[in-house]
N, C-alpha and C positions, 0 to 999 in steps of 0.2 A: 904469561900475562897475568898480572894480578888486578882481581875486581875488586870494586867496592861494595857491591851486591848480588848475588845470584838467586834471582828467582826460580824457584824448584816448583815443578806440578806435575801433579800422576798423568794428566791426558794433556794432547796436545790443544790449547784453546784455554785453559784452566787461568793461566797467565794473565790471557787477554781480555779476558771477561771482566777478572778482579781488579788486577793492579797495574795493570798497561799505561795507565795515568800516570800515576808515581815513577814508574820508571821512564816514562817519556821526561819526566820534570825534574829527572836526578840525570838523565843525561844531559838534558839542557843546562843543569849544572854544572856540568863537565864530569862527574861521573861516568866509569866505566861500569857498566851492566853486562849481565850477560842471563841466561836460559837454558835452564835443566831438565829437558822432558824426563817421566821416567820410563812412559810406556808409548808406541802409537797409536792410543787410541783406536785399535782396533776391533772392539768392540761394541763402540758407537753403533747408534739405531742407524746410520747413513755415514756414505764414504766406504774410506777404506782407511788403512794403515799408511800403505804408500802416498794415498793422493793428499791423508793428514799430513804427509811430512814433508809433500811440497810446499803447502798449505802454511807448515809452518813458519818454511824456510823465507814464504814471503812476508808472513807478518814480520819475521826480525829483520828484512831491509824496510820496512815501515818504522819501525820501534829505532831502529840504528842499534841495536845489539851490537856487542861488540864480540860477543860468540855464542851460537846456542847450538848444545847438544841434544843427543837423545841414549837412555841407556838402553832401552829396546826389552824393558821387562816384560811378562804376561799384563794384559790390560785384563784386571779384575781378577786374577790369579799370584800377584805378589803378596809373599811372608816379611815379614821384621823379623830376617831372622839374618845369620851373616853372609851368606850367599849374598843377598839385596840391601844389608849395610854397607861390607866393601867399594861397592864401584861408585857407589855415592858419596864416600870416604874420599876414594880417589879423586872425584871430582874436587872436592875442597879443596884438597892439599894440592890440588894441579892450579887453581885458582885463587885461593887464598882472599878468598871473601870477608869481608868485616861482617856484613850481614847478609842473613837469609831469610827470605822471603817463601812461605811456605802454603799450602792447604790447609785450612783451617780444622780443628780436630773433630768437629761434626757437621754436618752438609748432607745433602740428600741421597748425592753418588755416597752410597759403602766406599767406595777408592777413597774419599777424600778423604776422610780419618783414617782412615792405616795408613795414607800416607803421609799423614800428618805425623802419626806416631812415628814412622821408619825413619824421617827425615833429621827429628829433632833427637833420636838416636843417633841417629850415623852425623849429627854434627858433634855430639859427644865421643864416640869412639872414635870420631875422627884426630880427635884433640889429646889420646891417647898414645904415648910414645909407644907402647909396646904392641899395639894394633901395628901391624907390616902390609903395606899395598906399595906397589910400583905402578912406575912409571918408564917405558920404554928401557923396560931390563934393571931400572933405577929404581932405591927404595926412595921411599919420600918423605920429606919431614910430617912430624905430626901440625896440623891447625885447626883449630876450633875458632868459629868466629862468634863475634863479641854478644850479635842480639841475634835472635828469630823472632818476624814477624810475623804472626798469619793472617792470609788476607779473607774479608770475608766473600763469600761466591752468593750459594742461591737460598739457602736458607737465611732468616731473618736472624742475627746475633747481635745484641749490642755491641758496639764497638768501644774499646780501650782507650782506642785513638782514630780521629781522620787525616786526610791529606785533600787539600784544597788542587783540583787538578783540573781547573774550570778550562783555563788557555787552555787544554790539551787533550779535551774532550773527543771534538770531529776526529783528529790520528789514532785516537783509542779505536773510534770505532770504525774507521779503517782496517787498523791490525785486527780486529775482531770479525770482519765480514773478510777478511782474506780465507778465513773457512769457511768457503762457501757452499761448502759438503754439507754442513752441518745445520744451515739455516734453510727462511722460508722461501722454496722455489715452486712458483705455481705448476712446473713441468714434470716435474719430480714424479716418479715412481715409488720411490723408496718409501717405506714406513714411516710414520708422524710420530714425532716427538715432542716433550717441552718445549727445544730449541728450535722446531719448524713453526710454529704458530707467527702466524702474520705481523702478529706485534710485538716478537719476542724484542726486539732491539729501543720499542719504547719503554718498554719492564725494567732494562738494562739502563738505561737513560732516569728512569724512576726512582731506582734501587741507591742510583749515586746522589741523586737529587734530594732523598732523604736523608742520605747521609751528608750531605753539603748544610742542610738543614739544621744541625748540630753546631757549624758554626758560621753559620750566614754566608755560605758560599753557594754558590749556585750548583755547583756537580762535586763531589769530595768520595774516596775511596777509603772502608773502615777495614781496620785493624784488629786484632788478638794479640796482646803479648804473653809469653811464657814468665817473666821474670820482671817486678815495678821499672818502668824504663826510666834513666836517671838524667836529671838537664842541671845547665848550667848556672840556668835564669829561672825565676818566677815567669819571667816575657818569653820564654821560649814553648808556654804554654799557653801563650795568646791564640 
C-alpha cells in the first residue's frame, strides 16, 4: 500500500497532540495516511507500554488511519545511528510516502530532537540505492520522499507554515483523549505530570488557537520545514 503521508513520532500520543488535524483533513481529502510510532512510550510518568499501544490502536480507528505501526525502539534510549536508521528505512520503502511528517528538532522531551534528527536521516539513506533493507526475504527499492514536515508540539516555535483544521478539531481531540493513561484522572494514583493537569486539553485548544491566529482561522496546526516549500501559485499561499 502506498501513502501519501506518514506521520512518524518517537512516543505514542506525539501525532495526536500536534498534527491529528491535518491528517484528519488530508484524509477527508481522500488521502491515504498512515502512523509511525518509534517507541512505546514506555517511559511516560503514567501508563504503560502495552496499555499506550492499545491506546494507540484506538486513536487510529478515530483518525481512519489507513496503517499505523510501531518499531518498538528504547523510549529515551535510541541512537541516530544504523541500527535505528534501517527499520525506519524500511518503513518508507514499504510505504512509499511523498511526505513526512516529523517531531520537531527542539521540544521540551530530549526524544523529540533526536528524533527529529534520526528521522530526516533515515528519509535520506532511505533514498539511497546502495543502503540494502528487506522486506519478507525481499530487498527493496530505494525511496525518499519529496518534503518533511515538522509539526510543532509543546514548546513555543514559530511556524513556517499553518494548516486551517477548524471542521476537525472535536475528532482531534478525541484521537487525543483516546490516551487516557496519560491525561487528568481525578482517581489516578500515578505521579503528576504536564499532561495530568486539569486543563491540559484547554492549553491544547490554545496552542492551535494561536496558531489559527496567523491566519484568521479559528484552530490551525504549525509547521517547520527543512527545505523553502515550493507552490504553484501566488494564491496557494492565501
Amino acid at each position: 500500500m502506498k501513502l501519501d503521508i506518514l506521520a512518524i513520532g518517537v512516543h505514542p500520543d506525539d501525532i495526536e497532540l500536534s498534527c491529528a488535524g491535518t491528517i484528519l483533513k488530508e484524509i477527508a481529502a481522500g488521502k491515504k495516511v498512515g502512523v509511525l510510532d518509534l517507541t512505546h512510550g514506555e517511559l511516560g510518568t503514567r501508563g504503560s507500554g502495552p496499555l499506550r499501544l492499545k491506546e494507540a490502536q484506538h486513536s487510529a480507528e478515530i483518525l481512519g488511519l489507513a496503517c499505523r505501526e510501531n518499531l518498538g525502539m528504547a523510549d529515551g534510549f535510541f541512537q541516530n545511528d544504523q541500527s535505528h536508521i534501517l527499520p525506519i528505512a524500511q518503513i518508507l520503502r514499504k510505504y512509499q510516502p511523498d511526505i513526512v511528517l516529523s517531531n520537531a528538532p527542539r521540544d521540551r522531551h530530549p526524544d523529540h530532537g533526536r528524533a527529529s534528527k534520526l528521522i530526516s536521516d533515515a528519509c535520506f539513506y532511505s533514498g539511497l540505492v546502495k543502503v540494502e533493507t528487506q522486506l519478507d526475504g525481499k530487498l527493496q527499492e530505494a525511496w525518499r520522499p519529496k518534503a518533511i514536515y515538522n509539526y510543532i508540539q509543546d514548546r513555543f516555535i514559530e511556524p513556517d507554515f499553518v494548516v486551517d483544521i477548524t471542521p476537525f478539531l472535536e475528532t482531534k481531540m478525541d484521537a487525543i483523549k483516546a490516551f487516557s493513561s496519560q491525561f487528568y484522572n481525578p482517581n489516578s494514583t500515578e505521579p503528576e505530570s504536564p499532561l495530568t493537569m486539569q486543563n491540559f486539553f484547554e492549553y491544547v485548544k490554545a496552542r492551535m488557537a494561536d496558531m489559527g491566529r496567523y491566519i484568521q482561522a479559528d484552530y490551525a496546526e504549525g509547521y517547520l520545514v527543512e527545505r523553502p516549500a515550493g507552490v504553484k501559485s501566488l494564491t496557494d499561499l492565501i
